[in-house]
C-alpha positions, 0 to 999 in steps of 0.5 A, a space after each residue: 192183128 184183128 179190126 177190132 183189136 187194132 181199133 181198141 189199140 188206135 183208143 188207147 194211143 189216143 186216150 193216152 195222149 188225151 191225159 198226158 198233155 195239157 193244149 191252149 190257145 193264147 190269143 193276139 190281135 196284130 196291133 204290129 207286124 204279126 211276125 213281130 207279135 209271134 218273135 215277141 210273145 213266143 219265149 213267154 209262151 214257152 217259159 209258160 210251157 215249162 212252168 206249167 209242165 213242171 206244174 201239172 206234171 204233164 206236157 203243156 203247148 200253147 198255140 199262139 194265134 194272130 187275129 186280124 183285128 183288134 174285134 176279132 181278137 175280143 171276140 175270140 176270148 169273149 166265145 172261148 175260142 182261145 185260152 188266155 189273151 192280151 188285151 189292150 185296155 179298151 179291148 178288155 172293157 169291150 170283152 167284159 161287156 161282152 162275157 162278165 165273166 171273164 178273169 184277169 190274170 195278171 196286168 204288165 208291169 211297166 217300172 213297177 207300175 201299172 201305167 205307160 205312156 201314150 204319144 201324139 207325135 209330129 214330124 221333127 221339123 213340123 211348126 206345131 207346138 200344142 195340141 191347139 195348133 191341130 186345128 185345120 191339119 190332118 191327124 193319123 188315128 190308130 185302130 177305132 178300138 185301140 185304147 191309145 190310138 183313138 179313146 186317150 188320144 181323142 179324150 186329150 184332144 177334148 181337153 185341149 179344145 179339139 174335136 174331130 170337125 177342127 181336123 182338116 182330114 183323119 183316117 184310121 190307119 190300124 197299127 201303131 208303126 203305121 200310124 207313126 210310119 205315115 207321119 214321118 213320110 208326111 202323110 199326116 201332120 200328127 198321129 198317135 201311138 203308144 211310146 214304145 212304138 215311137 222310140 221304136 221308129 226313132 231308133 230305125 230313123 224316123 223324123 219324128 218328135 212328140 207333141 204330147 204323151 199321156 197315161 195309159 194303164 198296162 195290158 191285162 192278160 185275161 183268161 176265158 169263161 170256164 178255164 179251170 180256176 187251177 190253170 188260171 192260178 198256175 199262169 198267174 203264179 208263173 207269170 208274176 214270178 217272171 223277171 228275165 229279162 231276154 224273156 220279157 223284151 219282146 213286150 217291153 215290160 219288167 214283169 208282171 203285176 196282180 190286177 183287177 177290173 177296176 184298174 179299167 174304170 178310167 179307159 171306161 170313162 174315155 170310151 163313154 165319153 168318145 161320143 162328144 169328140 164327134 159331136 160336131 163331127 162332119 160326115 165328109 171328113 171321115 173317111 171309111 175304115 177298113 181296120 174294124 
């Protein structure tokens, strides 16, 4: 077999290849375990692989790729690094501001809503009652970008009188679990975290109980700038026509709903107003994060 013949052969394979599969990158940002998030997100992932396939007529694969933070999860849907992503609210707000025009795809359906809850938790045999009692006592915020974990959280201690310097002590811990890990070993007096992460601790053990629980609006899945518009659709379509549920339970969801930035307005109005949580902030309390 001749150089140039065997080079013209090496072409072809690879240009066959290039047209007879589809390959995307959905994207995560570890707010668990990343050996969790892939156990949880892999057979929705390869229920996409079917139905797009099926679709286009082509083989679909999607690699999934873990992010270590939650800044390095915006920026690689808002640079196009990655296909598709879940987002947590806050997140998405960020990643808009970032690219404009990215697109959602679909919002997650929680009971046929567009809500699930957040919780400050304490320990089940702690003396606190009310979001009051929290001043002088030490509290275990989330990720400083996580919607739950620092803006809802800090947005309800606010409308309860408390702000950052009424706490004897706070750190952002990262992850929901070890938000909520590090209250029932009595690390801190209170914590928060988002509900299906608590009851999760609860069920492995944990001595924990909420204090409060608040709104918190569902996780857009939101396609990069430039994914082309019948990739987007056939997602979409495949997404809210999902209801196994052996596929859906690693998110904990019912399925998926139609959704459109402004279900975001009031995580913007949290994040605007986050400011004033640290407006009489002493400096010698925060300790420095390491999450960001």
């Amino acid at each position: 077999m001749s150089k140039l013949f065997r080079l013209f052969f090496i072409f072809f394979i690879l240009t066959c290849n290039s047209h007879g599969e589809i390959k995307l990158t959905f994207g995560l940002y570890s707010a668990d375990k990343p050996t969790v998030m892939v156990t949880n997100f892999r057979p929705i992932l390869n229920h996409l692989e079917q139905r797009l396939s099926e679709h286009f007529s082509q083989d679909v694969h999607i690699r999934l790729q873990v992010f270590s933070t939650y800044k390095k999860g915006v920026e690689a849907i808002a640079s196009g690094e990655v296909d598709f992503t879940q987002l947590g609210p806050a997140s998405y707000v960020f990643a808009k501001i970032a690219e404009p025009a990215l697109q959602i795809i679909a919002m997650e359906n929680q009971n046929g809503q567009k809500i699930f809850k957040g919780v400050i938790c304490i320990r089940a045999d702690s003396s606190i009652t009310s979001i009051k009692d929290l001043k002088g006592k030490s509290f275990a915020f989330g990720n400083p970008r996580s919607t739950i974990g620092r803006y809802l959280s800090q947005n309800h201690m606010m409308s309860e009188g408390i702000y950052a310097s009424d706490l004897k002590e706070y750190d952002y811990l990262g992850r929901h679990d070890t938000v909520g890990t590090a209250v029932n070993a009595g690390d801190y007096d209170a914590g928060a975290l988002k509900e299906g992460t608590f009851k999760k601790l609860i069920a492995k053990g944990a001595k924990l109980k909420k204090l409060v629980e608040f709104n918190n609006v569902t996780k857009p899945w939101v396609a990069r700038k430039g994914l082309d518009g019948n990739l987007i659709d056939a997602i979409r379509e495949a997404l809210l026509n999902l209801t196994t549920v052996e596929i859906l339970q690693g998110i904990s969801k019912q399925g998926f709903l139609l959704g459109d930035d402004n279900d975001y307005e009031e995580t913007r109005r949290a994040i605007s107003l986050n400011k004033y949580f640290y407006i009489v902030r002493d400096e010698s309390r925060k300790k420095e994060n390491k999450n960001d």
